[in-house]
N, C-alpha and C positions, 0 to 999 in steps of 0.2 A: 535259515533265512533264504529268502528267493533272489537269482540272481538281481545285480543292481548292473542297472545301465548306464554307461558313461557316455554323453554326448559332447560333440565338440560345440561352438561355434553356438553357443545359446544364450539368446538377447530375452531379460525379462523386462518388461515394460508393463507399469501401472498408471491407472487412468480413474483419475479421481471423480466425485459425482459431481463438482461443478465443472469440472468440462466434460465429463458425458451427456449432460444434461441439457437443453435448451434454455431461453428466455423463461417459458410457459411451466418450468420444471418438467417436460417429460423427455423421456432419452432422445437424443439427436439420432434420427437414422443415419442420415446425411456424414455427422462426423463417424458415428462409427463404422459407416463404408469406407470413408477416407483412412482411417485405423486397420480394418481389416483388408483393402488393398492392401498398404506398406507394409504388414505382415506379410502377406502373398507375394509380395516383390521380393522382399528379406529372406522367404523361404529357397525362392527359384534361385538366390546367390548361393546357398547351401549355410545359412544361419537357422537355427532353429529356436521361434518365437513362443514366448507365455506369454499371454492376458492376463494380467491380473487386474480386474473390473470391480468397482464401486457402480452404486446405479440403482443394486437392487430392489431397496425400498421404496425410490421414485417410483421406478417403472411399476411396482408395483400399486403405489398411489393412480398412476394411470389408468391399470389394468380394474383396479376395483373402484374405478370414477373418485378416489377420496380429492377433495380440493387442499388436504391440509395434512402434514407427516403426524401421523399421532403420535401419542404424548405418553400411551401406554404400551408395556411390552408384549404383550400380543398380538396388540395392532400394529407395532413395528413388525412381529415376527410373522404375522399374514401380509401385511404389504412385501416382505422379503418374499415368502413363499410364492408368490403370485410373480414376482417381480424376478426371480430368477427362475423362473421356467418362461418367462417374457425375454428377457436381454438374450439367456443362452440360443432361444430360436431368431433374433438380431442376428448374432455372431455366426451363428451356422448358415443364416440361409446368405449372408453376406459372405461370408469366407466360401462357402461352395461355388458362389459365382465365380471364384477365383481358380476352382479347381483343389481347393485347401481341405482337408476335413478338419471337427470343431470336436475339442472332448471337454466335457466340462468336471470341474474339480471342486467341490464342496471342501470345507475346512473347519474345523476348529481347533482352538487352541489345544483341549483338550485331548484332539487324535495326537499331539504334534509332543505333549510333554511324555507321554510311553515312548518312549528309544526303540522299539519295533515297528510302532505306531507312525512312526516320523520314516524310517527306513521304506517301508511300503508305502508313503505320500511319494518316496523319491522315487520308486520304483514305477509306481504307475505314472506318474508326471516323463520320467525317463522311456516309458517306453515308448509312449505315446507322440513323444519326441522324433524318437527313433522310429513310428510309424508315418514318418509326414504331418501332422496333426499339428494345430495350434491351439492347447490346454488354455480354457478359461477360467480363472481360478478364480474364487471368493471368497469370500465368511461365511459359514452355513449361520446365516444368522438367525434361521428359524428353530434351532435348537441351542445356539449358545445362552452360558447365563453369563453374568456383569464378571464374574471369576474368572471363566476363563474366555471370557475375549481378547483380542489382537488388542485392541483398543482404536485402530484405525488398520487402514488396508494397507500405509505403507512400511507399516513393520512388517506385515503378513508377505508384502512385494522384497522385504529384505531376504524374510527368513524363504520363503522360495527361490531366491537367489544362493544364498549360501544353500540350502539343498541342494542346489542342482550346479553349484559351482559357477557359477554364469558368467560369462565373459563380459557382461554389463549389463547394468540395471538403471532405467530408464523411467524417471516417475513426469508423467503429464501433467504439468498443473496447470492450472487458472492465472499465474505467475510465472515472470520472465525468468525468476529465477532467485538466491539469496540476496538481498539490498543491504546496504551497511545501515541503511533505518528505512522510513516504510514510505515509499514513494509515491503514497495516495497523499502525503502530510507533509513529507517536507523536499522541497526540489533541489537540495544537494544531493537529497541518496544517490548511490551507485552501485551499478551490478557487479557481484564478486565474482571472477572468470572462475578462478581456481581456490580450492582448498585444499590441504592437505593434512590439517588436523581441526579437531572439534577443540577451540579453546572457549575458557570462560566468555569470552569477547565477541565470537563466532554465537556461540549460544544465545549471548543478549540480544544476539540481531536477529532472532527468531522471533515472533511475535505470538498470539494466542491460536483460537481454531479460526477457519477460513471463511467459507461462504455458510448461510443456513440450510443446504443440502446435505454436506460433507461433515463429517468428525475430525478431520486431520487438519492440518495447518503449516507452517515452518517448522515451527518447534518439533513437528513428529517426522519432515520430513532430515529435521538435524539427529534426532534419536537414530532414523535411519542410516544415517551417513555414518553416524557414528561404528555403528555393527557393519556396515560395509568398508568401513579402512580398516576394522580389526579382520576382516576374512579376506582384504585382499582383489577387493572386487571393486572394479571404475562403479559410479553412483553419478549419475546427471537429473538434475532436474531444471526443466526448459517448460515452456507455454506451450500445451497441448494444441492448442489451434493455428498452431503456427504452419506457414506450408509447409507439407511432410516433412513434420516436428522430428517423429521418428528414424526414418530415413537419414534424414543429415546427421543427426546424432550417432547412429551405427557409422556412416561412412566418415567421420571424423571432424564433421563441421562444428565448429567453437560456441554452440548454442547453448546458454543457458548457464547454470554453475555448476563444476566439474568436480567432487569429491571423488580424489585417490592420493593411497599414501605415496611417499617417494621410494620411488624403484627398489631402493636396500632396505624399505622397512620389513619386517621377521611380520609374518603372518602368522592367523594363528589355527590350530589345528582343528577336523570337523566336531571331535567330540567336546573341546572347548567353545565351539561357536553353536553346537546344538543346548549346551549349559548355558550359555549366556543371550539366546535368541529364543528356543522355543520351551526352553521351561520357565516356571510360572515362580517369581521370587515371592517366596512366605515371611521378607521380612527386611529388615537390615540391619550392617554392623558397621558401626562407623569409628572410623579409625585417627589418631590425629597425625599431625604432617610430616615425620620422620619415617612411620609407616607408609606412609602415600608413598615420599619418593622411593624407599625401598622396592615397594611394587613395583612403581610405572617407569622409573628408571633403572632400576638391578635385576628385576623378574621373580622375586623373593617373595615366599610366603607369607603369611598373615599370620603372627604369634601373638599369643595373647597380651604379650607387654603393649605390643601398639598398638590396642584394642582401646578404646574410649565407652562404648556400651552399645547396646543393641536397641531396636526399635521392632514393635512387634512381638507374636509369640511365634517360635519356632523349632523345629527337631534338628537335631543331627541329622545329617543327610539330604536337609533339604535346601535349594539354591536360595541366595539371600544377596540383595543390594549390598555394594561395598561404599561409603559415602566417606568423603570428609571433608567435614562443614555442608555445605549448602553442593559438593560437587559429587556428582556419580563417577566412581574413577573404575568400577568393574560389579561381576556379576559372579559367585562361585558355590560349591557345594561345601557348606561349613558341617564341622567335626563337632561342633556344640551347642548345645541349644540356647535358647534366648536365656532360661533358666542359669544354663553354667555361665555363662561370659556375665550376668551379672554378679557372680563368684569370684569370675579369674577375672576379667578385663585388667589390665595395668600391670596384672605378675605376671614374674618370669617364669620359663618351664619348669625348672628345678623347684620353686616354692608350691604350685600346683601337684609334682607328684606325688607330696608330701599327704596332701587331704583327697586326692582324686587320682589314686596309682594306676587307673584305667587311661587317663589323659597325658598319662609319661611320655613327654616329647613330642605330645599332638601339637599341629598348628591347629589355627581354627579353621584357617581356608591355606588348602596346599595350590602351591603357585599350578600344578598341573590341572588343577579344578577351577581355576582363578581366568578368566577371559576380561584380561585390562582393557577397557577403553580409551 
């Protein structure tokens, strides 16, 4: 493996397509100068800044005159193609004004779930860091299929954070921030300062996806938050249009809502956060509520007595949703397939070795492959 580069001082900030975008849908030059100054500013402190941009299909609608996002994936996968050789010449020829250089970063999920694969995203994103550069990161969404997509860019903004360790991660929205209910409807809502866990209750205040530009929403930017208090990492999200939204946020201003865990919470480790962020779950095993607390308060593996059944078809060895009831409490590498756990679910180890002496003493999900939410 090739060396890996550890940078300090590294702010990831994502910037969704309703605020990249204008009135007319086509990208804002104007905001994404305002963007790529306060990177340029952020750089001359000695922080070192990631893009990770939304936009591409728009711009790309621009670039090949379309007045309407099509509706097929090819047509989305040429308006991207068009559309990020558009944005990344924004970003460069704005940041060069600054004196910045610009490296752009194509992704898919699919580079991300190979564990070498992922190691060299961190490598080149690192070095490029470590060459003065401000990496614009995306979805290569002109080769992704519906399998292995991100499913929006601010998972894509998490799992680039936890690759590169980032001392904060920074998502731009079209919204001030999380509301205790939705403040286009009702005028008690109010903006939550702080969080420090993703409870049932926090989730409900999420609402569906956002503008007709964007795929993401509340809801994906609380998935996100979620994988950022398990890695340990501040997660803000503030109104991108706000004056240097960015800026204030790095320098410590109270803008927007602040997902981080408390000071003594046990973070969790990178080969548990690459399990549970960029590999691709084939399934799930759902557990009921003795097992729960076992997990998410003892740190205890998953045995097949508190097993309840699986959803989906899947192998051993491969990463699978942990649920119970209606709640995602983690993400791990299970020891059995969708096949056995409908065999074993409910028995104890002892009775399993009995018909299946290869599974003597197996968990299904060992706590060290297990990343609790």
């Amino acid at each position: 493996m090739s060396e890996i580069f550890e940078t300090p001082n590294v702010i990831v900030v994502k910037v969704g397509s309703s605020t990249l975008v204008d009135d007319s849908g086509r990208p804002d030059r104007a905001f994404i100068g305002s963007l790529c100054e306060q990177a340029a500013n952020l750089t001359s402190k000695g922080y070192r800044v990631v893009v990770v941009s939304s936009g591409a299909v728009a711009a790309g609608m621009e670039r090949l005159g379309l007045d309407s996002r099509p509706s097929d994936m090819p047509g989305r996968q040429a308006c991207a193609s068009a559309g990020q050789a558009a944005l990344t010449e924004v970003y460069a020829e704005q940041l060069a004004r600054r004196g910045v250089p610009c490296g752009q970063v194509l992704l898919t999920r699919r580079d991300l779930t190979d564990r070498e694969g992922y190691l060299n995203a961190r490598n080149t994103l690192g070095k490029l860091l470590a060459l003065g550069a401000v990496p614009v990161v995306n979805e290569n969404d002109t080769v992704s299929t519906t399998e292995f997509t991100f499913g929006d860019n601010d998972m894509l903004g998490a799992i680039v954070a936890t690759m590169l360790n980032a001392d904060e991660y920074v998502i731009l929205s079209d919204v001030d921030g999380l509301y205790t209910a939705n403040p286009s409807t009702d005028p008690e809502a109010r903006l939550i300062g702080r969080v420090s866990e993703i409870t049932p209750q926090i989730s409900a205040m999420a609402g569906g996806v956002g503008s007709s530009v964007g795929t993401g929403g509340m809801a994906s930017k609380i998935r996100a938050a979620r994988a950022m208090l398990a890695a340990g990492i501040p997660m803000v999200v503030c109104r991108g249009r706000g004056e240097r939204s960015l800026e204030r946020v790095v320098g410590g201003e109270g803008l927007g809502t602040r997902f981080e865990a408390p000071r003594d919470a046990q973070h969790e480790n990178a080969r548990k956060l690459w399990i549970g962020l960029a590999e691709m779950p084939r399934g799930t095993v759902t557990v009921d509520e003795g097992a729960s607390r076992a997990v998410r308060e003892g740190g205890a593996s998953i045995l097949p007595v508190g097993v309840a059944g699986a959803v989906g078809e899947f192998r051993s060895g491969d990463v699978v949703n942990v649920t119970c009831g209606d709640t995602l409490i983690g993400r791990g590498v299970t020891r059995y397939s969708s096949e056995d756990i409908s065999r074993v679910h409910g028995l104890k180890l002892d009775v399993i070795a009995r018909f299946m002496p290869d599974k003597a003493g197996l968990p299904v999900i060992h706590r060290d492959e297990l990343l609790v939410f």
